[in-house]
C-alpha positions as CSV (number, residue, x, y, z in Angstrom):
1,X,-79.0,13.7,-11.0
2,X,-82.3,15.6,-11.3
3,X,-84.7,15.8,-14.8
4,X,-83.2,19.5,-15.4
5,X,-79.6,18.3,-14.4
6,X,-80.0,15.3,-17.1
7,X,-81.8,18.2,-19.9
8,X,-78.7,20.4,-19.2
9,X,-76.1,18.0,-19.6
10,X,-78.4,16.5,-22.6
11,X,-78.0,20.3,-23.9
12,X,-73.8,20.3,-23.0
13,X,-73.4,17.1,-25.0
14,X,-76.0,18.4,-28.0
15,X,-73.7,21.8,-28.1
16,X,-70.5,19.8,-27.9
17,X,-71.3,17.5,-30.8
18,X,-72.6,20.5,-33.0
19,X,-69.2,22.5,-32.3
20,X,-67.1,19.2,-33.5
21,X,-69.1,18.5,-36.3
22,X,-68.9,22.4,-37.1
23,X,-65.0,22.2,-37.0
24,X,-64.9,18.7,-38.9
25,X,-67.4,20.2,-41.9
26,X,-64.6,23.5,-42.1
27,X,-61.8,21.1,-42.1
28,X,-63.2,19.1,-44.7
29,X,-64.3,22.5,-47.1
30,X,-61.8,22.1,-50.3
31,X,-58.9,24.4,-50.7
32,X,-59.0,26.6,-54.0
33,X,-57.1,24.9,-56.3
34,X,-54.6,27.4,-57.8
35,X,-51.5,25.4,-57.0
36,X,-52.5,21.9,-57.2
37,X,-50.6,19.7,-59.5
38,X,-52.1,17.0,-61.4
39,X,-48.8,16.0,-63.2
40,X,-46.4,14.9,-60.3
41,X,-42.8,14.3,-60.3
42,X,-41.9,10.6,-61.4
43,X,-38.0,11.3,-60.6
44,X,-36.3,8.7,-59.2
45,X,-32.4,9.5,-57.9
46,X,-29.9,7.1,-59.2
47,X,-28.3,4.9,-57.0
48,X,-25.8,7.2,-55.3
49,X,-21.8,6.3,-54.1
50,X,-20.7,6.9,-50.9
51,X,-17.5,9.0,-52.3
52,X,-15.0,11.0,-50.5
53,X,-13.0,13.8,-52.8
54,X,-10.1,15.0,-51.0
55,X,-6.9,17.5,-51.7
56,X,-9.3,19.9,-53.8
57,X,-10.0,23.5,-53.3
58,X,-13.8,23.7,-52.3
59,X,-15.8,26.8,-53.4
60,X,-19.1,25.7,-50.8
61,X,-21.6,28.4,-52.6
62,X,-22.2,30.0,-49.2
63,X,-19.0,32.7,-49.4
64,X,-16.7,29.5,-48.0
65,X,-13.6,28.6,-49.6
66,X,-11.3,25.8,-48.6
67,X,-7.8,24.8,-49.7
68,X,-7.0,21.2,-49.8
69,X,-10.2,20.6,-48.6
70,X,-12.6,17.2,-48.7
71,X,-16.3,16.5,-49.3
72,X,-18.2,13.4,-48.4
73,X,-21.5,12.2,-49.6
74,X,-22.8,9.8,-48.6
75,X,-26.5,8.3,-49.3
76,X,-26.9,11.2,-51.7
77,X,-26.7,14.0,-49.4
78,X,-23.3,15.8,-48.4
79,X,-22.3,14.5,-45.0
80,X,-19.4,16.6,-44.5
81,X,-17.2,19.2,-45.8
82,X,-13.5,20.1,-44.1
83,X,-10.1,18.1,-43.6
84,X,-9.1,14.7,-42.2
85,X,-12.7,13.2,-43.2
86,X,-13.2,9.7,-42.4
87,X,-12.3,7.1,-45.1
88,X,-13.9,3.9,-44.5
89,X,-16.6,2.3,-46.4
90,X,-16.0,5.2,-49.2
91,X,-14.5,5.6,-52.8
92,X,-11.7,8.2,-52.6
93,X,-11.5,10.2,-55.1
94,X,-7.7,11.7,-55.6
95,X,-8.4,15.5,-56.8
96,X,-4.9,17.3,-56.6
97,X,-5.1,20.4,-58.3
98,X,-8.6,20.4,-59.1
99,X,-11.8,22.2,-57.9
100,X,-15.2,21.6,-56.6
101,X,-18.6,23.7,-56.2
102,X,-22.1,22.5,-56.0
103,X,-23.8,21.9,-59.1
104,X,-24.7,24.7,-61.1
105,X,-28.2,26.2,-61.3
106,X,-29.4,27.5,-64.8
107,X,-32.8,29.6,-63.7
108,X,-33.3,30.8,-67.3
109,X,-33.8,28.2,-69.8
110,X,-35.1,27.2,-72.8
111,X,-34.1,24.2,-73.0
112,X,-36.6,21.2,-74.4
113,X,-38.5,24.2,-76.4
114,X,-36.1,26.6,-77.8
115,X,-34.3,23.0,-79.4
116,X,-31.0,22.2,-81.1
117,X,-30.7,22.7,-83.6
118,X,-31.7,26.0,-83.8
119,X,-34.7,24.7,-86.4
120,X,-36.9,26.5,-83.6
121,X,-36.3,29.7,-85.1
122,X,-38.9,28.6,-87.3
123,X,-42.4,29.4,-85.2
124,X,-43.7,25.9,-86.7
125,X,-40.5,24.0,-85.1
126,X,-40.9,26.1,-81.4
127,X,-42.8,25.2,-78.5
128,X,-41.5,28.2,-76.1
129,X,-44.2,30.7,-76.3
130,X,-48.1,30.3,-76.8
131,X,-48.9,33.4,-79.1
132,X,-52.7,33.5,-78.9
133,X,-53.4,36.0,-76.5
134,X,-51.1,38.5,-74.2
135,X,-51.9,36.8,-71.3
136,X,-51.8,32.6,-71.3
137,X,-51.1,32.1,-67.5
138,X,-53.0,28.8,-68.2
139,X,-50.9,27.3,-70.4
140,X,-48.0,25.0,-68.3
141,X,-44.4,25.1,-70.4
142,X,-43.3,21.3,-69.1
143,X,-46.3,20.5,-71.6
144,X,-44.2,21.3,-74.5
145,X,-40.9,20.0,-73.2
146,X,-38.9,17.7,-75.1
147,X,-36.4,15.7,-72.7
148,X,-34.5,14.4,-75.6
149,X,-33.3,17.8,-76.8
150,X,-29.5,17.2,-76.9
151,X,-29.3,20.7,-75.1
152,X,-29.5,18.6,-71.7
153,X,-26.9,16.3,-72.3
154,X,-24.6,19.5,-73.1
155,X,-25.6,21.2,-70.0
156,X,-25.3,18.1,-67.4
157,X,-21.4,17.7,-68.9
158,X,-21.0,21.9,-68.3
159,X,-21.6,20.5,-64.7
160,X,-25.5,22.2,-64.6
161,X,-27.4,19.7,-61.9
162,X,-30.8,22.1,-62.2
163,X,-33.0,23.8,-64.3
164,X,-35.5,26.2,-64.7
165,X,-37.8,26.1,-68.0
166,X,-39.1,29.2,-68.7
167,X,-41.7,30.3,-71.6
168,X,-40.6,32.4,-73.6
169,X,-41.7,36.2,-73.2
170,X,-43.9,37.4,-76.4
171,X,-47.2,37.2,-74.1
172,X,-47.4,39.4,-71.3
173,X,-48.4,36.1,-68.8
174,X,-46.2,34.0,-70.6
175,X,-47.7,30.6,-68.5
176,X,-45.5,28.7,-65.7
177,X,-42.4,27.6,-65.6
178,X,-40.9,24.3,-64.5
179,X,-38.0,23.1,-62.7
180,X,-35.8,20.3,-63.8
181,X,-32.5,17.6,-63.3
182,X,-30.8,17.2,-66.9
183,X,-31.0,13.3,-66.4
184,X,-32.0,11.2,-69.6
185,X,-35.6,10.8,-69.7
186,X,-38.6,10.1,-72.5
187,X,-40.8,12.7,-70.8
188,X,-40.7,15.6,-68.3
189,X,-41.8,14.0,-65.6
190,X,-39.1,11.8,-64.9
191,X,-36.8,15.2,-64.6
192,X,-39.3,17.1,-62.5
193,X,-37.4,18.5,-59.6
194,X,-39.6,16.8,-56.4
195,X,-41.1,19.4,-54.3
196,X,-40.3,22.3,-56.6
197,X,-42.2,25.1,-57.1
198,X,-43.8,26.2,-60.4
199,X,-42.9,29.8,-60.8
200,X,-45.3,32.8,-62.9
201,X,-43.1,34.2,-66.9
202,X,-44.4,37.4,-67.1
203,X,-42.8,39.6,-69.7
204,X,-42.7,44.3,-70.1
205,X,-41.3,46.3,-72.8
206,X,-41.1,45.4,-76.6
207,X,-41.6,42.0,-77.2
208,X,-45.2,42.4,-76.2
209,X,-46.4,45.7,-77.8
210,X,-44.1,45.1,-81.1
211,X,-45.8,41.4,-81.4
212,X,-49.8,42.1,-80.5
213,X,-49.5,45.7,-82.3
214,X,-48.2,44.2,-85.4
215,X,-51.3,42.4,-85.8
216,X,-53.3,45.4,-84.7
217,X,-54.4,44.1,-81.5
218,X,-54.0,44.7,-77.4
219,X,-51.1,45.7,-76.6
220,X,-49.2,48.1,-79.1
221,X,-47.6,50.4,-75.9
222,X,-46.4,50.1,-72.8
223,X,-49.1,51.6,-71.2
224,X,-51.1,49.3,-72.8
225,X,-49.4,46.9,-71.5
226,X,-49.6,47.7,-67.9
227,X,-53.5,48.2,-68.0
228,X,-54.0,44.8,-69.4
229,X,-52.7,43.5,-66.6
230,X,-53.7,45.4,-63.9
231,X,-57.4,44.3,-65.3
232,X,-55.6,40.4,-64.7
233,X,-54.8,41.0,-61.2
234,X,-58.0,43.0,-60.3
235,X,-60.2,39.7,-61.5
236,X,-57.7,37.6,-59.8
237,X,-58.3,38.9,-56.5
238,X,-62.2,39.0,-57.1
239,X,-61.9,35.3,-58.0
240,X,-59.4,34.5,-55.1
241,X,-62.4,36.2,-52.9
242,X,-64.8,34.1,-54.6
243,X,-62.9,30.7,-53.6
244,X,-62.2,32.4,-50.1
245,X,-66.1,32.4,-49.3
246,X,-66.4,28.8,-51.1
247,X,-63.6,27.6,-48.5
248,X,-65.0,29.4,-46.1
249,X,-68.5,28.2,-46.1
250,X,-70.3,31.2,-46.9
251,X,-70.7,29.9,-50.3
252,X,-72.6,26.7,-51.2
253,X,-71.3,26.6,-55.0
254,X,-67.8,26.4,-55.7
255,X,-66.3,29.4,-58.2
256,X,-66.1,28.2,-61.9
257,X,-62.7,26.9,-62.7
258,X,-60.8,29.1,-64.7
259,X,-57.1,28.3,-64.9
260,X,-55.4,31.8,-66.3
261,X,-56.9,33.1,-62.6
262,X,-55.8,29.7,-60.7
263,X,-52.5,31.1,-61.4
264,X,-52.6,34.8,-61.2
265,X,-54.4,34.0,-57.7
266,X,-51.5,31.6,-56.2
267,X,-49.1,34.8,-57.3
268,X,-51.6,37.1,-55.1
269,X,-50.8,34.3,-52.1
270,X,-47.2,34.3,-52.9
271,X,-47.6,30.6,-53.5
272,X,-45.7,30.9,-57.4
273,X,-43.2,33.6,-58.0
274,X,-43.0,35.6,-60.6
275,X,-39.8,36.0,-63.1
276,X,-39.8,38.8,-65.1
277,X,-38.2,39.4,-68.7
278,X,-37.8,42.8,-68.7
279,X,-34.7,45.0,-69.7
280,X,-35.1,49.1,-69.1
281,X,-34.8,50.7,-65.6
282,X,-38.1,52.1,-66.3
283,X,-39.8,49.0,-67.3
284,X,-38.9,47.6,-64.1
285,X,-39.9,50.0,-61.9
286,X,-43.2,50.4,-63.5
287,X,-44.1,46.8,-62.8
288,X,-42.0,47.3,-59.1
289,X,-45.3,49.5,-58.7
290,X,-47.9,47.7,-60.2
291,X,-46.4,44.4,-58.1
292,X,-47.1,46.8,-54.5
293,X,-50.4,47.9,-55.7
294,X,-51.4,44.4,-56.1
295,X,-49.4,43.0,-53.1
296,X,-46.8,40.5,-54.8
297,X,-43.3,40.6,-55.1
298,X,-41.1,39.8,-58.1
299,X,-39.1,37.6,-57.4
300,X,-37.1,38.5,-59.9
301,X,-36.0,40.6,-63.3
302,X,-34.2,38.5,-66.0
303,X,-32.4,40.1,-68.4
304,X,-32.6,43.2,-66.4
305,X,-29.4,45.4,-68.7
306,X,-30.6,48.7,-67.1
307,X,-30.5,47.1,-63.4
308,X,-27.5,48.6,-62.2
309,X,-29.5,52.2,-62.9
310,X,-32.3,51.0,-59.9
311,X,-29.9,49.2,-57.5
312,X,-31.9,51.1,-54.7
313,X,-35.5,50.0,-55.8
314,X,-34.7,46.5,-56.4
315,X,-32.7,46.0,-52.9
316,X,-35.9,47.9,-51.3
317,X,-38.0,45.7,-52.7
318,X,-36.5,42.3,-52.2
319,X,-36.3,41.4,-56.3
320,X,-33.3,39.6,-57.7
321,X,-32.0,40.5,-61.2
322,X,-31.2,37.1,-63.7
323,X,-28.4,38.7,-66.3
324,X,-25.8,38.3,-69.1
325,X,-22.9,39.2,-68.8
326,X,-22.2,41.1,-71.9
327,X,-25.4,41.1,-74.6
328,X,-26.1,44.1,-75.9
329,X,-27.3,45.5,-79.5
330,X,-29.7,43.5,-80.5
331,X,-33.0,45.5,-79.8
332,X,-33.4,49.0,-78.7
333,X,-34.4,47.9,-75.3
334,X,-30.5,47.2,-75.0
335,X,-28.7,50.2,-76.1
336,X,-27.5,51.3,-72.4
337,X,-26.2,47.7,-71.5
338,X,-22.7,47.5,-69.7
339,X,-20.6,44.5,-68.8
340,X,-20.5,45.7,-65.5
341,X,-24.3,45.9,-64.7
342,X,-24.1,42.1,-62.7
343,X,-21.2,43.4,-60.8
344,X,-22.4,46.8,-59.6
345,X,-26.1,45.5,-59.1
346,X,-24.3,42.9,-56.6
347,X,-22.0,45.3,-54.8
348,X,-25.5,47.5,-54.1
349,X,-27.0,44.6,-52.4
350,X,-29.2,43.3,-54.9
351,X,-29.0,39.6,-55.5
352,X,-27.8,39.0,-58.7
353,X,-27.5,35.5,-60.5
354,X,-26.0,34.7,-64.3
355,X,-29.0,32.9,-66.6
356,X,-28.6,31.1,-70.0
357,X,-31.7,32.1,-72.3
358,X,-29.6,30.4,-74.8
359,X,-28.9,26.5,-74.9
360,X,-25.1,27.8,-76.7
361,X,-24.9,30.1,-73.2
362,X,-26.2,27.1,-70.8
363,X,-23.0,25.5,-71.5
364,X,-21.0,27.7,-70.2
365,X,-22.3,29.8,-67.6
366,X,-19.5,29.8,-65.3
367,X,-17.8,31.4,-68.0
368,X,-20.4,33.8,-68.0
369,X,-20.0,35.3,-64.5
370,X,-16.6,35.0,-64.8
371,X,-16.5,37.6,-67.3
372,X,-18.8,39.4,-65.7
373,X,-16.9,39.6,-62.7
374,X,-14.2,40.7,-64.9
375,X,-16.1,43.5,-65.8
376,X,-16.4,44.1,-62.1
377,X,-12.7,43.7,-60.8
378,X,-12.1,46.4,-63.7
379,X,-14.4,48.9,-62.1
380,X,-12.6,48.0,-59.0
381,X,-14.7,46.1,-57.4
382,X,-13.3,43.3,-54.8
383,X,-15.1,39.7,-56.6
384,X,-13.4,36.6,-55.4
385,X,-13.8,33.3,-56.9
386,X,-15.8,31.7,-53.2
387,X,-18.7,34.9,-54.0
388,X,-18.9,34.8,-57.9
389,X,-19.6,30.8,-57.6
390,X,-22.8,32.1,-55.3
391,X,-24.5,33.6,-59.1
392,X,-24.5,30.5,-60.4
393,X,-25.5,28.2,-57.1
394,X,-26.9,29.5,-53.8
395,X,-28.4,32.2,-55.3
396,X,-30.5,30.8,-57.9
397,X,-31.6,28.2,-55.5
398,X,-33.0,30.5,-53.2
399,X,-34.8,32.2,-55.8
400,X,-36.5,28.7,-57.1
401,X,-37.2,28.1,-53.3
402,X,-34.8,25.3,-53.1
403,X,-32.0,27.1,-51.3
404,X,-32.2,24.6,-48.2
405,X,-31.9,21.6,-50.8
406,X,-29.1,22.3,-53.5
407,X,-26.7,25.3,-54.2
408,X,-24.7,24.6,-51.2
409,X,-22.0,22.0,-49.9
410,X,-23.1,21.9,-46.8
411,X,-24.1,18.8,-44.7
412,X,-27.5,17.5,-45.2
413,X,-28.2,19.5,-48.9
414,X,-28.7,17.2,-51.8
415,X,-25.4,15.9,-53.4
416,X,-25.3,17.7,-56.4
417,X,-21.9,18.3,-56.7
418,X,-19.3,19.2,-60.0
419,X,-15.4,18.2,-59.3
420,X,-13.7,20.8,-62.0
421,X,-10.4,19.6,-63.8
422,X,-9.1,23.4,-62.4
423,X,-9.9,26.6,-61.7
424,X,-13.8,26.1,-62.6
425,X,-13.7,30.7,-63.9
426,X,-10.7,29.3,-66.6
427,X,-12.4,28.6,-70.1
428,X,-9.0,25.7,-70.1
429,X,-11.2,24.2,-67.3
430,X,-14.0,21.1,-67.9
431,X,-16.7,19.1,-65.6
432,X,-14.4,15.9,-64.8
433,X,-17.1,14.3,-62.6
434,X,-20.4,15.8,-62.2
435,X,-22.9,14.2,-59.3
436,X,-26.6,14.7,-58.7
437,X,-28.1,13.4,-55.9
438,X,-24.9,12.0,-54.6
439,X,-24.6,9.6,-57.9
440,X,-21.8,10.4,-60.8
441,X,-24.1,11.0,-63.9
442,X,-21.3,12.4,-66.2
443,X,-17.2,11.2,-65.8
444,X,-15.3,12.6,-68.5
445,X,-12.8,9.2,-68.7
446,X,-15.9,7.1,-69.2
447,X,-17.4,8.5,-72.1
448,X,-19.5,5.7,-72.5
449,X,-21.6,6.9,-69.7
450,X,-22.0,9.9,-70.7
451,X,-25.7,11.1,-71.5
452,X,-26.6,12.0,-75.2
453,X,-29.0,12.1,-78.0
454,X,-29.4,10.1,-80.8
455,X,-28.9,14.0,-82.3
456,X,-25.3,14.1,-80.6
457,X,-24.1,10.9,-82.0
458,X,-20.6,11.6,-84.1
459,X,-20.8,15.3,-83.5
460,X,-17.8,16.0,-81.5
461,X,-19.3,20.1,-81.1
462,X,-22.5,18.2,-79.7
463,X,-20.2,15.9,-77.1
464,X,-21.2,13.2,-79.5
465,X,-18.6,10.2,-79.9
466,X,-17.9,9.0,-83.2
């Protein structure tokens, strides 16, 4: 090899090395922050059965129904769902006459914040909102979360496997939410649902105005409302920008920390979603626009009375609606609610789930959409049990991002699963087993087991023994 040969390949090797170290130095430039979670999950599943139920009508939360049906789970997951299941190695569980759906998914609640007994209606006893400024996207509500409200116990023996703790919705950015299992615990962590997403509480309408305007501040209207936080999400995306260069290398000095934008910019990414309180049609359509403007999507409305007026809008854009199934009357924002607005939002294509709001409500909210759909079937609209099931389990799991975990019985999903003593729409009808992660966490013969506060002890209306 020749002097220039041995410069030129000296040159080759030079280049080569520059070029790797130029890829290793980008893959090594920090990530902007906005989703990282310095609290994980501590959850560990309880030691799960390998159980077979069999002879029970199945309700799968996917539109399936199946008479004398079976289920296995096995090491926590659901292996199988049909007739003539295998039977060795398993408990059997006889359940003639009874019913069984996944575990039901609560995406509205209060619970640990807004606590009972209702003592939080007193501002000094409630940790649900942070008051001290219209927008506190910084604040995190699993901070305030007390595991030992009693509300828990309730909900895990109303067969509710999942949770979603909301703030509550006097700010405009109310702070981020976080989603839980209803298993005893001394602090939130142990209940944090692994791999879940945090999601954005962002509120429209009266709350805001009538709370901020009282004290003469920002905002005392709804337009004031909206420009307050378009300004949020116009510094958000200069400050996403800023991190953007940082990442990027065109910045040596990262972007000062600043946590309201952290999560404002992870909604601009679509890494958090946002949910909504917000009741009139025209409420919601005005933050429809200011969410394309800014690039997001909703991902959806709770509360949302006047939905059933925008069926169009919210199917075009891809936002679900969160409802009641028959509040009305207590704020003007309600006056043109109808018991039928769930069932005509869903037969226009809009997903459509039942929420709580209300620890009382979180007890029962198959009842909910079974009135609901009530309303519905008088309106004359087809709702069979196998599709109202899908409010309060498939649905809601798609919208926390865990529809390819829980709301399901399919094989491979989690084995959250509630075996009814009947017809789980009857108000006769109770949780006689309830599972989550394949493990029975609530049996209503062994009421020993079953999960309570020191609150619930010897109050038979708090499932207390005495």
């Amino acid at each position: 090899m020749t002097t220039g040969s041995f410069r030129d390949y000296g040159r080759v090797v030079v280049m080569l090395l520059a070029a790797l170290g130029a890829v290793g130095a980008e893959a090594a430039k920090p990530t902007p922050p906005f989703t990282v979670d310095p609290y994980p999950t501590t959850y560990r599943a309880p030691a799960p059965t390998n159980t077979l139920i069999v002879d029970v009508t199945i309700l799968d939360g996917a539109g399936g129904r199946i008479e004398h049906g079976e289920i296995l789970l096995r090491d926590g997951r659901i292996a199988a769902v049909g007739r003539g299941l295998p039977r060795e190695g398993v408990t059997v569980i006889e359940g003639k006459g009874r019913w069984v759906t996944p575990g039901i998914i609560d995406v509205h609640s209060h619970n640990g914040t807004y606590v009972l007994p209702l003592t939080s209606l007193d501002r000094k006893a409630s940790d649900v909102s942070e008051t001290s400024d219209p927008n506190v996207a910084d604040t995190w509500v699993e901070h305030a979360v007390n595991p030992q409200d009693p509300a828990f116990a309730v909900a895990l023996r109303s067969g509710v496997t999942t949770l979603q703790i909301l703030p509550g919705s006097t700010p405009l950015f109310s702070g981020r939410s976080v989603v839980v299992k209803p298993v005893p615990a001394t602090n939130v962590r142990v209940m944090k649902f692994p791999g879940a997403v945090q999601g954005l509480k962002m509120s429209c309408g009266e709350n805001a105005k009538s709370y901020f305007g009282d004290k003469d501040e920002a905002p005392n209207s709804r337009q004031g409302e909206i420009a307050i936080i378009r300004a949020a999400f116009l510094r958000a995306q200069e400050y996403r920008d800023e991190w953007r260069e940082y990442s990027r290398g065109k910045s040596k000095k990262p972007p000062l920390r600043d946590l309201k934008l952290d999560t404002l910019a992870a909604v601009l990414d679509g890494d958090i979603p946002v949910h909504m309180h917000c009741y009139r049609a025209s409420d919601m359509s005005a933050m429809m626009g200011v969410a394309e403007e800014f690039g997001f999507r909703i991902a959806a409305f709770h509360h949302a009375t006047e939905a059933y007026k925008i069926v169009p809008q919210l199917r075009q854009a891809g936002t679900c609606v969160a409802v009641w199934s028959d509040w009305w009357g207590f704020k003007m924002e309600l006056q043109d609610a109808i018991r039928d607005n769930a069932a005509m939002s869903d037969a226009g294509g809009v997903c459509t789930m039942m929420h709580s709001d209300s620890p009382v409500v979180g007890q029962r909210l198959q009842i909910e959409a079974a009135k609901a759909a009530g309303a519905g079937r008088r309106a004359g609209l087809t709702l069979l049990p196998e599709h109202v099931i899908q409010w309060i389990t498939s649905t809601p799991a798609k919208v926390l991002r865990l529809g390819d975990r829980i709301g399901t019985l399919a094989p491979g999903f989690n084995a959250d699963v509630v075996l009814w003593s009947g017809d789980p729409f009857s108000i006769y009808t109770k949780a006689d087993r309830v599972f989550i992660d394949g493990a029975v966490v609530y049996d209503s013969s062994e009421p020993a087991r079953s999960p309570e506060s020191d609150f619930g002890l010897g109050r038979p209306e708090m499932g207390g023994r005495r």
